[in-house]
N, C-alpha and C positions, 0 to 999 in steps of 0.2 A: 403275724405268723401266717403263711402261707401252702396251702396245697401241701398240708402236713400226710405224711406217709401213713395209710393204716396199719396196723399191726396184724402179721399174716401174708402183706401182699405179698404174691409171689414172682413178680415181674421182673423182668431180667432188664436193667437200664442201660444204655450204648454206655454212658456214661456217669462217672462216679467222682465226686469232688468232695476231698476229708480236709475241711478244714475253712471258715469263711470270714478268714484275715485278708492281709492287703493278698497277700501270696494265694492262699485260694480264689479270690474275687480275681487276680491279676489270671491264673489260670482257667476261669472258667469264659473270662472276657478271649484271649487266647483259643481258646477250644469253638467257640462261638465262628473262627474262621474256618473251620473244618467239618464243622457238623450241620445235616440239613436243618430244615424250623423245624421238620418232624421229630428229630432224635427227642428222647428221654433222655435229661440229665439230672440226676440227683445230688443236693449242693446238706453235705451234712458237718453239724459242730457242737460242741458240748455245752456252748452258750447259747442264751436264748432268743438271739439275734445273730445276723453277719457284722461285723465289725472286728474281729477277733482281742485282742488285749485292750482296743480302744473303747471298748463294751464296759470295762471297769478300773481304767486306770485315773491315777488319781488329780483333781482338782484343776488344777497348776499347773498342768502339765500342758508341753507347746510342741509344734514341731520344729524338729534342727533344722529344716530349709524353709524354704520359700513354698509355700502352699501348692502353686502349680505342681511343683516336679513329686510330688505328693499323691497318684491316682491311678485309679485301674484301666492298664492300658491309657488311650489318648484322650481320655471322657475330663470335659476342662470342670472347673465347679460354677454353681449355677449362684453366682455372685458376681458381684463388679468390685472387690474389694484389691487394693494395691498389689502386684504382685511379690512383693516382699513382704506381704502381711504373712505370721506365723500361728495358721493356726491352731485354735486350741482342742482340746482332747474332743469335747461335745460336737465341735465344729468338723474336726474330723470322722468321726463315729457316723454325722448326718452327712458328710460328701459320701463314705460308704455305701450308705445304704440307698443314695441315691445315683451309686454307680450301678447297681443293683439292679433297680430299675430297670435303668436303663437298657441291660443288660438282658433282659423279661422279656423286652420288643424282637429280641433276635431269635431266640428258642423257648422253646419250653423247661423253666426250671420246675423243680418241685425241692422244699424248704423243708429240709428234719434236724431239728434244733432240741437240743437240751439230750446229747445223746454220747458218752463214751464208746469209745473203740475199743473193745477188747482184743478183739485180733484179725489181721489179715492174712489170707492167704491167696494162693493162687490154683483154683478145681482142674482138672480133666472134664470135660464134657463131651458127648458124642459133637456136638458143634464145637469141638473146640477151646480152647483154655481159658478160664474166667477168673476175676477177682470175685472175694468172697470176704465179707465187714462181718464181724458178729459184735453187735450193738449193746450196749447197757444205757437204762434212762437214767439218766444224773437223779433223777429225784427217787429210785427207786422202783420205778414201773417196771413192763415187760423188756426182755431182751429179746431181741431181733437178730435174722441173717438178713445179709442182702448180697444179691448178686448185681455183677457187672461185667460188660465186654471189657468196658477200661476203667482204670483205677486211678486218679494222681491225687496220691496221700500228700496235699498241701498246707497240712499243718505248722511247716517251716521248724522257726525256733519253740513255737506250742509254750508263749510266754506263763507261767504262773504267776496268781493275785500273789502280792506278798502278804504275809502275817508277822503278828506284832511277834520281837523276839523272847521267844522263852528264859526267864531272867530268873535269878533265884531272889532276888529283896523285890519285896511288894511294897516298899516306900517310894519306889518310882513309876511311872505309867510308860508302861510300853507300847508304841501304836505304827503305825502304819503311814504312808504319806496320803494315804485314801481317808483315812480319821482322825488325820492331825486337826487340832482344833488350833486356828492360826491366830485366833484374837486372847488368846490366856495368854497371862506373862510368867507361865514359869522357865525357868533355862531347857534349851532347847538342846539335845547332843543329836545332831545327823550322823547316822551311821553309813560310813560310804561316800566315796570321791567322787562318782560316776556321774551320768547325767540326772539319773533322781534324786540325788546327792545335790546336786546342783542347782537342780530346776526347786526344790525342796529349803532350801538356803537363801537362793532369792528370793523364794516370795515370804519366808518369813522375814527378810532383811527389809524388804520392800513395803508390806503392809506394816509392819509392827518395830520401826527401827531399835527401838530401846528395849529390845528383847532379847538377853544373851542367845547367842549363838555357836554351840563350839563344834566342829568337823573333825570328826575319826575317818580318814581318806587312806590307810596304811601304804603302800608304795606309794599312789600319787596317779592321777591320771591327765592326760593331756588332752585337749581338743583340737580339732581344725579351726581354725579363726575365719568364723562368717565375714567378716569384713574383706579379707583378702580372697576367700575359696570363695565365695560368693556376693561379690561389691553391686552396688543398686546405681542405679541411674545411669548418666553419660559414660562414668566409669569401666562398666561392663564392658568399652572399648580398647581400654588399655592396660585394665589393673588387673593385676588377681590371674590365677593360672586354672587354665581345664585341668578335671577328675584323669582324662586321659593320657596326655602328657606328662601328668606328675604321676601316677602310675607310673608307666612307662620308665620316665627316670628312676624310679624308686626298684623296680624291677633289674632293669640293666645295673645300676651298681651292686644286686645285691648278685651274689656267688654262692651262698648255700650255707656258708658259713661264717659269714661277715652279720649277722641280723643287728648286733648291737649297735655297730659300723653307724649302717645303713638306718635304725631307728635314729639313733642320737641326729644325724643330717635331719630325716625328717622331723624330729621335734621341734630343733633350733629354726631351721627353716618353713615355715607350715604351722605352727602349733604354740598356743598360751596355754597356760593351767593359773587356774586362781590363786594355787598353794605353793604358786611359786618350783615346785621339783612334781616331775611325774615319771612313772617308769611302765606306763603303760599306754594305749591308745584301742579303746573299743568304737572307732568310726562316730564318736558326738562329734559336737558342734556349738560350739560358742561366737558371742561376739565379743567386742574387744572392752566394750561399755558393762554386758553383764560380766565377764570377769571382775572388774574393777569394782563393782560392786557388792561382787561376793567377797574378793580377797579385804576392803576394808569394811566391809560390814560383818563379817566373820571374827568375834571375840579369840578365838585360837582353833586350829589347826594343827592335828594330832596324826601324824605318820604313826601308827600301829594299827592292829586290829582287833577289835571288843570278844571276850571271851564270854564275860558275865559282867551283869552288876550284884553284888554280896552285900550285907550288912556288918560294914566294920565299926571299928569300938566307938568312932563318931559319929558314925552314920551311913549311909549309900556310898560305894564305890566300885568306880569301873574296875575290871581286872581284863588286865592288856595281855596280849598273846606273847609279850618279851618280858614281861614277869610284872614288870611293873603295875601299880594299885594309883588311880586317881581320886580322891573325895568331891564328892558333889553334892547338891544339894537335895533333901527330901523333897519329892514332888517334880523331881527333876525327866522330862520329858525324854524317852528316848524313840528314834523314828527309825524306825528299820528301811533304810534305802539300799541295802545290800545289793551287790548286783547279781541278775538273778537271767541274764544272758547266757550261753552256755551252758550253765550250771544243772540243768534237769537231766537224768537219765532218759538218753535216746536209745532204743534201741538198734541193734546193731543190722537194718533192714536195707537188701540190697536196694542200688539204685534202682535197677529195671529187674523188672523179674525173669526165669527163664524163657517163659512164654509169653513176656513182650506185652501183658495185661498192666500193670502196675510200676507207675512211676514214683517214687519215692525222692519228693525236694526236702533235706536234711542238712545237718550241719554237719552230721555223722560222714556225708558224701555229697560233699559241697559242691557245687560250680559255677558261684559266684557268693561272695560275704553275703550279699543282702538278700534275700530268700524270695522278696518281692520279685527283684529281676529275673531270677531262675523260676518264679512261677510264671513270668508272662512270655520268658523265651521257649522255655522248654516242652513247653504242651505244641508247638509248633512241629518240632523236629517227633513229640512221641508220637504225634494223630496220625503223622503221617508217614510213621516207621523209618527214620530215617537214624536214629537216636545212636544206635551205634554204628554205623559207619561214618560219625561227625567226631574228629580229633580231641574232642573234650579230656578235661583232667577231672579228675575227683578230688578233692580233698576231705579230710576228718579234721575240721577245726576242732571240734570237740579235744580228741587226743594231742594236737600240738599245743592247746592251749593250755592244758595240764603240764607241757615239758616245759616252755618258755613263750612266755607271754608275747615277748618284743619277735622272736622267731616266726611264735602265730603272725602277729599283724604281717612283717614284709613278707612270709611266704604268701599270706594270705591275698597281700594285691600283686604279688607275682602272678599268681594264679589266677586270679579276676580278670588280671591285663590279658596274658595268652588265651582263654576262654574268651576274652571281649573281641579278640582278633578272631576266633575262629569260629564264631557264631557271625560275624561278617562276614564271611565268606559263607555261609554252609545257608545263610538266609537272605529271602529279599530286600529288596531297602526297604518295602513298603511296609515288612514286620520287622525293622527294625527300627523305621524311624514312627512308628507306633506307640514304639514305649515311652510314654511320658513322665515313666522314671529317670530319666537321666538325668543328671544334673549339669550338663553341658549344655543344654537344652536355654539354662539362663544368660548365656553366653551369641550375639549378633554371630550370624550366620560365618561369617569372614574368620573370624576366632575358629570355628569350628572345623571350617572346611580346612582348615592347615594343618588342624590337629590331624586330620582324616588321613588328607594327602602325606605327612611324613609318615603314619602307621602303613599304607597303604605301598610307600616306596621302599619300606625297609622292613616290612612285611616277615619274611624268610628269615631274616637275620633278628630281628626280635623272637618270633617261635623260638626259634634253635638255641637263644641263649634260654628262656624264659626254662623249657623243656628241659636242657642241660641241668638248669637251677634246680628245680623242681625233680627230678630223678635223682638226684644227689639228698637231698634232704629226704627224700623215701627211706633211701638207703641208708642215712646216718643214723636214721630214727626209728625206723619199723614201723610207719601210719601208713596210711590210708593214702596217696599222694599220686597218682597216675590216670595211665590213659581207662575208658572204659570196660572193664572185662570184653571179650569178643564173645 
């Protein structure tokens, strides 16, 4: 811990960064291009480190890509390991903090760790309009203000740890995928399809094969297949399709009202699921070996979803959200892998505030899915006040992902697509070929540049359909889905 904050100061910082996940580190790496060495920036989060979810997620856990495309801004990791090596939680947690570093050499940070947001606002000051944090210490210490010229609340999706589910028969042990204990052999029920669902299923399959295994997955979820979205070797030259092009087409067919249409294409096209049927897609990543692994090592596979486990007249049993009772056995393991994206109450904070202090990267007002990317683009256009006269869209995943799940995803890369065309235009190459987010990035230069060149030639005519898409589903639905307030 570092150049921690005293309590009392009164210091007014140029800059203010809530949040030291990928998405704040990608932000304040970002801000780092606009501020002199002299600025004061203060980088604060309610854990006791920068890392954000990767701080305590659990064991087993890996990343969907290739490690590179993995990093704050363009900072490579300080290993020589294969670049389709995926790595692991610890391994990511420590490229973090050594983006961090890094990061130290360019400004002055100072580090306020283990600290709640209570609230933001934005002051009147005879100098001018300020952000204002009023702080609470996670462990119970003092509460704090702090002021600021700027504010970018990059807390993102602000992941919470899971906990074990609240069960009413205590003849089962209910845990976590953070305290599963992988070497007992009692039967295992995974709760959830999703990627911890996933990632949670293989390494029980994997370490401990003769260990029942059964999957409550309820609709079903699909993946992108690492093999084809991102093929390793010589391959790279001819197989597998760009993030951008498949956008693109995914976009152009969709109309506003076609989503199912348009999901079912990308499934069959683009997408495995272990369990065989999915009717969802939250941006994972599989490959086509861990599927196969899960789907036969997985004893059975339960489309429903867990309400309770009860003590029935034989013993423990699941109670399913379609009425149905399953019997299991005492001692029987349950792991809460629920997914827990989305699902936190956001509040409802504008993007930019009136007076242009306080940036808000949200799901609540999205401008791109992945929160990382909108943290390393968007501190570009706010440092340097540009933010609303750039043709940006908002969206509120949140709210569409409530109405229709398959609607969320294609609006959602509708929306990513137009926002990826207009943030090339409104920015340099040199912040944009920066971001070592991309995942087209794994992809020989020649792949790439085609992708470029047909966005670049049909330019106009992608907007206007994407736009057209996108103001129609506003419309049909009542969210959040447009250009930025003026």
């Amino acid at each position: 811990m570092r150049d921690i904050v005293q309590s009392g100061d009164e210091t007014v910082w140029d800059l203010c960064i809530l949040g030291a996940g990928i998405a704040g580190l990608n932000a304040l790496y970002a801000a780092c291009e606009h501020l002199p060495p002299t600025a004061r920036v203060l980088l604060i989060d309610r854990k006791a480190s920068c890392g954000g979810m990767w701080c305590a997620t659990y064991p087993h856990v890996r990343l969907h890509q290739p490690h590179p495309m993995f990093t704050v801004g363009n900072i490579p990791w300080a290993w020589s390991k294969r670049p389709e090596y995926l790595a692991t939680g610890d391994e990511v947690a420590a490229h973090l903090a050594h983006c961090l570093d890094q990061i130290r050499d360019k400004v002055a940070v100072t580090e306020l760790y283990g600290q709640n947001c209570i609230a933001i606002e934005e002051i009147a000051t005879d100098g001018g309009a300020r952000a204002r944090l009023s702080l609470e210490a996670v462990d119970g210490g003092a509460s704090r203000v702090v002021d600021a010229r700027r504010l970018i609340d990059a807390r993102g999706l602000d992941i919470p740890e899971l906990e074990p589910l609240p069960l009413s028969s205590d003849r089962v042990v209910s845990t976590t995928p953070q305290a599963l204990d992988m070497a007992g052999d009692a039967p295992v029920y995974v709760i959830g399809g999703g990627k911890t669902g996933m990632d949670t299923a293989h390494a029980l399959i994997t370490r401990n094969p003769r260990r029942p295994v059964t999957m409550l997955t309820g609709m079903g979820t699909v993946f992108a297949s690492r093999d084809f979205t991102l093929p390793t070797g010589l391959p790279r030259y001819w197989r597998g399709k760009l993030v951008l092009p498949t956008f693109r087409e995914l976009a152009m067919r969709f109309d506003g009202t076609n989503a199912d249409e348009v999901f079912a294409h990308f499934r069959d096209t683009y997408t495995l699921c272990p369990t065989g049927t999915g009717e969802q897609f939250l941006f994972g990543i599989l490959s086509e070996r861990e599927s196969r692994t899960i789907a036969r090592g997985v004893k059975a596979f339960v489309g429903d979803y867990l309400v309770d486990v009860c003590d029935g007249r034989g013993g423990p049993e699941l109670v399913l959200r379609s009425g149905a009772k399953m019997p299991i056995a005492p001692g029987s393991v349950i792991v809460n892998c629920t997914g827990y994206v989305l699902r936190a109450a956001r509040p409802d904070q504008p993007f930019l505030s009136p007076g242009r202090t306080i940036l808000t990267i949200t799901s609540r007002a999205a401008t791109h899915f992945l929160s990382s990317v909108a943290g390393y683009f968007l501190p570009h256009l706010f440092l340097t006040d540009q933010l609303r006269q750039t043709p940006l869209y908002l969206l509120d995943i949140d709210a569409l992902r409530r109405i229709d799940r398959k609607l969320m995803h294609i609006t959602t890369v509708t929306h990513t697509f137009l926002n990826t065309l207009v943030l090339m235009n409104a920015l340099p190459f040199c912040v944009l070929d920066g971001c070592g987010l991309d995942l087209d990035r794994w992809f020989p230069m020649h792949r790439r540049l085609a992708a470029l060149i047909d966005v670049k030639l049909n330019q106009r005519r992608y907007c206007d359909h994407a736009r057209r898409v996108l103001d129609r589903v506003q419309a049909d639905h009542g969210i959040l889905c447009g250009p930025i307030p003026g």
